[in-house]
C-alpha positions in Angstrom: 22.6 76.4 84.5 20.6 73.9 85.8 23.3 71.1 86.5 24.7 68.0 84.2 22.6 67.0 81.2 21.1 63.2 81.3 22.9 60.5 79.1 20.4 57.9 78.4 23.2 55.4 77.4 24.9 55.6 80.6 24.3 51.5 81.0 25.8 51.9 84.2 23.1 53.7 85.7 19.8 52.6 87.1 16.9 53.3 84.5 16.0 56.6 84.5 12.2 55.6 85.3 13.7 54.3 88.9 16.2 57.4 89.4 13.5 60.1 89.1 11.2 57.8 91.5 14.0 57.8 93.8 15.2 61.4 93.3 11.6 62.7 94.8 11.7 60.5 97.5 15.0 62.1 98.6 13.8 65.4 98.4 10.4 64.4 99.5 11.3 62.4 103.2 7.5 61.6 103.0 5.0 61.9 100.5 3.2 65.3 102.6 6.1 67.2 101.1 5.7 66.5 97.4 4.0 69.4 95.5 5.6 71.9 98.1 2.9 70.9 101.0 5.5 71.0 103.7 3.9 67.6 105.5 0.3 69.0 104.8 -2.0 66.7 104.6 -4.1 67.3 101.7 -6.0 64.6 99.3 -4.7 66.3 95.9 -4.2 65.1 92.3 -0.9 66.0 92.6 0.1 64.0 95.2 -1.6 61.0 94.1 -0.7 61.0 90.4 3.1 61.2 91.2 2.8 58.5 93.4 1.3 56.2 91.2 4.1 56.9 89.4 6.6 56.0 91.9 4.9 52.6 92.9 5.1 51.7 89.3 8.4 52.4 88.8 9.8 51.1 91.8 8.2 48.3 94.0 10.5 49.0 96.7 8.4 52.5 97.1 5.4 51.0 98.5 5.6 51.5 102.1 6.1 55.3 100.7 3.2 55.3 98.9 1.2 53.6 101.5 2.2 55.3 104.2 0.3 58.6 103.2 -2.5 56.8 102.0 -2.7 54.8 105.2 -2.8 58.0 106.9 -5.1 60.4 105.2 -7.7 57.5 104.7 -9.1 56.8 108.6 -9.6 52.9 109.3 -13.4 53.6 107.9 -12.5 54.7 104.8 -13.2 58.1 105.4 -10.4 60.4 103.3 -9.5 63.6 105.4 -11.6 66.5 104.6 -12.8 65.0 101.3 -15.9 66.4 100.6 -18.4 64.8 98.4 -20.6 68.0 98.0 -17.9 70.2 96.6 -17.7 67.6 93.6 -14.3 68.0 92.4 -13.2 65.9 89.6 -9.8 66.6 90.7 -10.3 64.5 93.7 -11.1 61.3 91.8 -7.6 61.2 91.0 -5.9 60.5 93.3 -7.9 57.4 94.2 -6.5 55.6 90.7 -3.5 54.2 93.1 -5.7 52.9 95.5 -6.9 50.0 92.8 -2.6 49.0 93.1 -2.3 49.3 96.7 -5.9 47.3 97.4 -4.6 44.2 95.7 -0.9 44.3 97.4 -2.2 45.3 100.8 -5.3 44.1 101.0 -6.5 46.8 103.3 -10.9 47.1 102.8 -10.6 50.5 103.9 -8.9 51.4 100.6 -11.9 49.3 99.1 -14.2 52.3 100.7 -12.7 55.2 99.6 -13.0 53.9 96.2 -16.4 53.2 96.7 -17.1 56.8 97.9 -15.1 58.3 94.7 -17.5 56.4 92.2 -20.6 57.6 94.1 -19.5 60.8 93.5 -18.9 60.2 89.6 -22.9 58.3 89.8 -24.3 62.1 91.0 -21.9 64.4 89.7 -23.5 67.5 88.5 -23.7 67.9 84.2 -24.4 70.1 81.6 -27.5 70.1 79.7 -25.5 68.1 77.4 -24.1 65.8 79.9 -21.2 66.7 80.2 -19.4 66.3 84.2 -19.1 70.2 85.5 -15.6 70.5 86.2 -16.5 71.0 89.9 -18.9 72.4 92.1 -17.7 76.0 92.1 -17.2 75.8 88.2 -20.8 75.1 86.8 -21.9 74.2 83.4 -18.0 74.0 82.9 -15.7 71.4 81.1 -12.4 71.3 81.7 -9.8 69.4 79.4 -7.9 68.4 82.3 -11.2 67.2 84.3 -10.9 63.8 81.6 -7.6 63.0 83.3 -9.1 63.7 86.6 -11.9 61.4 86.8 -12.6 59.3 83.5 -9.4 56.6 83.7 -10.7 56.1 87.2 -14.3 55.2 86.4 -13.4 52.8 83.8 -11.2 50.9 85.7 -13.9 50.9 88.9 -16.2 50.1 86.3 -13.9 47.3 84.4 -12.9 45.7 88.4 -16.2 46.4 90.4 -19.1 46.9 88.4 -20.6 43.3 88.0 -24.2 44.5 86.1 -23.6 44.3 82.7 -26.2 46.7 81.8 -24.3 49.4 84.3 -21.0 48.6 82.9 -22.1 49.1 79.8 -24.1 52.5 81.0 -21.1 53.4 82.4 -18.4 53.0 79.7 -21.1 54.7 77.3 -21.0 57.5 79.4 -17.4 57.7 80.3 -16.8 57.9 75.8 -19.7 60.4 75.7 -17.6 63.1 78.3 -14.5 62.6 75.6 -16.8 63.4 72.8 -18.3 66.0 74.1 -15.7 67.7 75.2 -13.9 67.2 71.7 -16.8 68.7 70.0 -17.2 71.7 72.0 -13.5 72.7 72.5 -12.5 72.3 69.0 -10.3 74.4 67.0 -10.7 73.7 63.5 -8.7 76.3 62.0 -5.9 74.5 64.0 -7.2 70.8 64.7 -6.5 71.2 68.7 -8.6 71.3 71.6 -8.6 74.9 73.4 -8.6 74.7 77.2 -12.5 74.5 78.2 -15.7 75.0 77.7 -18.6 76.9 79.2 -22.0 75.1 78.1 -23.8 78.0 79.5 -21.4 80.4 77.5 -21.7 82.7 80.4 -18.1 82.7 81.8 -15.8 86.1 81.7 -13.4 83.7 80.3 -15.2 82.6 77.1 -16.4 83.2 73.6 -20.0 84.1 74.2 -21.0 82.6 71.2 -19.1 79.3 71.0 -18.4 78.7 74.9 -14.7 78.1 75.0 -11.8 79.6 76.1 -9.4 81.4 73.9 -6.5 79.3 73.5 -5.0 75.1 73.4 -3.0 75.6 76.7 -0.1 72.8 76.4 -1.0 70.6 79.7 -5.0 70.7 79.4 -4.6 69.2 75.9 -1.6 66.9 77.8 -4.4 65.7 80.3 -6.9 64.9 78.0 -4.5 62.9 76.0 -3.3 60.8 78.6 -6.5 60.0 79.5 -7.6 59.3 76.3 -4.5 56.5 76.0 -5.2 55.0 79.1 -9.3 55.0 79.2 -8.6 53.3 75.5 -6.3 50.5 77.1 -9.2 49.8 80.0 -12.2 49.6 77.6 -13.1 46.1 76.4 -13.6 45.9 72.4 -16.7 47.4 71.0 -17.3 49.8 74.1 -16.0 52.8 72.6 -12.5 52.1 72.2 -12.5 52.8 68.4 -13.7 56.6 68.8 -11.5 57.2 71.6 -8.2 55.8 69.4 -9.9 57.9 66.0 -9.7 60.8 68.4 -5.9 60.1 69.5 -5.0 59.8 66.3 -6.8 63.1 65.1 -4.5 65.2 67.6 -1.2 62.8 66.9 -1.5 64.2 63.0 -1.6 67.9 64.5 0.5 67.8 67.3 4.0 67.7 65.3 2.6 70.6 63.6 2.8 72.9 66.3 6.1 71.5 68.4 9.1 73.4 67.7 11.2 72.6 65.0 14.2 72.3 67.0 13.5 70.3 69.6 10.4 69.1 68.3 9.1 69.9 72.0 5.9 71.5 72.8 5.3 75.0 73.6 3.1 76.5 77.1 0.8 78.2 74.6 0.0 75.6 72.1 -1.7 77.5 69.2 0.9 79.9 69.7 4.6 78.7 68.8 6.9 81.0 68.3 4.8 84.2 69.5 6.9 86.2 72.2 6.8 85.3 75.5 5.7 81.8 74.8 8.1 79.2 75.6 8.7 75.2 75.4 7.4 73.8 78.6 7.9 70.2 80.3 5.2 68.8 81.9 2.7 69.0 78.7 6.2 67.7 76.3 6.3 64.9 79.2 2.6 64.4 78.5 3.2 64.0 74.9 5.8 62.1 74.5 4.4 59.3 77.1 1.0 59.2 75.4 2.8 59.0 71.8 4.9 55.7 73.5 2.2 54.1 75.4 -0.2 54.8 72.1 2.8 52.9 70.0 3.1 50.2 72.3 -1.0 49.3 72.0 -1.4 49.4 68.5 -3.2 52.6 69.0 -0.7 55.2 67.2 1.9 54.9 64.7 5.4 56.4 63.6 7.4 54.7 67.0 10.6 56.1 65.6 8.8 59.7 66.2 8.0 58.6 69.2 11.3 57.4 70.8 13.1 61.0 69.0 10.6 62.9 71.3 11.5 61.0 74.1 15.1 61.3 74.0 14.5 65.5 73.1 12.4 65.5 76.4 15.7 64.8 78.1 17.7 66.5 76.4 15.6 69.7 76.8 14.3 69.7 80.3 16.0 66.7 82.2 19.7 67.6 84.2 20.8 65.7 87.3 22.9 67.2 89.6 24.3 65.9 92.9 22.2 62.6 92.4 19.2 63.8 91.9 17.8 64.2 88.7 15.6 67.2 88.0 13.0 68.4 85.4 13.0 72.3 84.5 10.6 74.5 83.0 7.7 73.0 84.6 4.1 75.5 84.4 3.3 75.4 87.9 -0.6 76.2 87.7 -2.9 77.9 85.2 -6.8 77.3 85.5 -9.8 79.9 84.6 -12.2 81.6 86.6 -11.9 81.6 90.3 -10.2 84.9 89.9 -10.3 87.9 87.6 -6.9 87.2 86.4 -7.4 83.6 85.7 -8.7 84.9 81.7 -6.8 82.2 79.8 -5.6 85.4 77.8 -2.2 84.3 76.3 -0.5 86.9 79.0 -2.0 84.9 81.9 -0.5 81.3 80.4 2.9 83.0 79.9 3.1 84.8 83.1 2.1 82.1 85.5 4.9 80.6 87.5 7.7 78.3 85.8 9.0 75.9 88.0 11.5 72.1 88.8 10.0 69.1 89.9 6.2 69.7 89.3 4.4 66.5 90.0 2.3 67.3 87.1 5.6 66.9 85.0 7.2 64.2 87.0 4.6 61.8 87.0 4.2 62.0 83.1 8.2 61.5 82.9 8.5 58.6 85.2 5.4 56.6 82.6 7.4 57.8 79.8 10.6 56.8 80.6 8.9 53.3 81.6 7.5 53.4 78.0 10.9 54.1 77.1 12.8 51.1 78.4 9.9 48.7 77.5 11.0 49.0 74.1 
């Protein structure tokens, strides 16, 4: 139904790494259309983690990638309609590329908008336990998906640019203090997995007055925090933090296989919930996964590689097709967050029923690092 099935062995082809890159730039003619913005220009996370991907795959993609950061940073490096008041974790992300396309292009604007992001990670608003409020509109709240947002940025700012030692080191003590945390108070330990986020005020519609979280581990927050997890470890010098951050990694890595599904050994939308109907095996968190179990093999930081490489030839075989040139990834969640909106519970109905799409940047980026994990082997 969804086209031809990917052979990895096919020699003949480019690696697959370099056809997905190319495969959203041919359906994206410029970077304003990924993520279904129709040539909007928006500073997202979206946008910005799929084209890190791309200009890591591919170096030939860096007038595409710097062609919509060129325009939606002004020649002050103001970014467009970035707001530093509204606080957004999510819009740290997408300035992760910029550290790339500063040292190809050269271009001190880019310096500034990096700048700017870090100042808003020095007065970011907390929880009583420190903890970075997911965004303005979402206080006393911790999001799993807030560590990918913002924490691999500040250590590398903080690795590159911070030149105090006693800030650096303030700094990555602080950046292994919002994975703790966050461990800590979203913790199943019935199951061993992380459930979505957490409410330090235990206020929220959405949560368990008496604990603060939410009710389930959905797929791609516990994806996010992963990832982040991986990378953060592979910026952080030796004796900074890195061995709680791997201890972690390796907590979830012993749990993980227990909920994938025994057939695919995929992961499901509803983590905590395999098998319950409704719930089904969904790509961008199995993308997630499987690039954070490759990457973690390559540092040292995880074990069983052979596990690894099965899941990453499963991710192709469940949710990777390519038809007409293009190759595609299926059964991406589009969205699911909490609060906001009545509906937005994190009840298992709302993860299920939330829309399923192809292409999601939140998937494709994650598939593009995998696949590059993949063919360093």
């Amino acid at each position: 139904m969804f086209g031809t099935l990917i052979i990895t062995s096919n020699a003949a082809k480019a690696p697959l790494s370099l056809r997905v890159a190319e495969s959203e730039m041919a359906r994206n003619p410029e970077a304003s259309y990924i993520d279904g913005l129709e040539g909007k220009l928006k500073w997202n996370y979206t946008t910005g983690l799929e084209l890190k991907a791309i200009l890591d795959a591919s170096p030939k993609a860096l007038d595409y990638v710097d062609a919509w950061y060129d325009t939606i940073i002004d020649s002050t490096g103001v970014i467009y309609k970035y707001k530093k008041s509204n606080y957004s974790q999510d819009h740290i992300c997408p300035g992760r590329t910029l550290f790339g396309l500063y040292d190809i292009m050269g271009k001190e604007k880019y310096r500034v908008a990096m700048d700017t992001l870090y100042s808003q990670l020095l007065s970011q608003p907390r929880t009583p336990e420190g903890g970075f409020w997911h965004k303005q509109v979402y206080p006393q709240q911790m999001w799993l998906d807030g560590l990918y947002m913002a924490e691999p940025f500040y250590a590398e700012y903080t690795a590159r640019y911070v030149t105090d030692s006693l800030q650096r080191a303030a700094n990555y003590a602080d950046i292994v203090h919002q994975f703790t945390l966050i461990y800590d108070q979203t913790l199943d330990p019935e199951t061993g997995l992380l459930r979505h986020a957490w409410d330090s005020s235990h206020q929220m519609f959405w949560c368990n007055p008496e604990t603060g979280q939410s009710d389930h581990a959905w797929g791609r927050a516990l994806g996010w925090y992963c990832m982040a997890l991986v990378e953060v470890a592979e910026i952080l010098p030796d004796g900074e933090g890195k061995d709680s951050l791997v201890n972690i990694l390796n907590a979830l890595y012993n749990v993980l296989p227990l909920y994938a599904d025994a057939e695919t050994g995929m992961w499901f939308q509803v983590l905590d919930q395999p098998y319950r109907e409704g719930n089904y095996l969904e790509a961008t968190c199995s993308a997630m996964f499987t690039y954070v179990w490759l990457k973690g093999c390559r540092l040292g930081f995880l074990g069983n590689r052979e596990g690894a490489v099965q899941s990453y030839e499963s991710l192709l075989k469940t949710f990777v097709t390519e038809e007409d040139g293009l190759v595609n990834l299926n059964r991406c969640c589009e969205v699911a967050g909490l609060g906001g909106k009545e509906n937005r519970r994190g009840d298992y109905d709302y993860y299920i029923n939330e829309k399923v799409r192809s292409n999601d940047p939140k998937g494709i980026g994650p598939l593009i690092w995998a696949a590059l994990e993949y063919e360093m082997l």
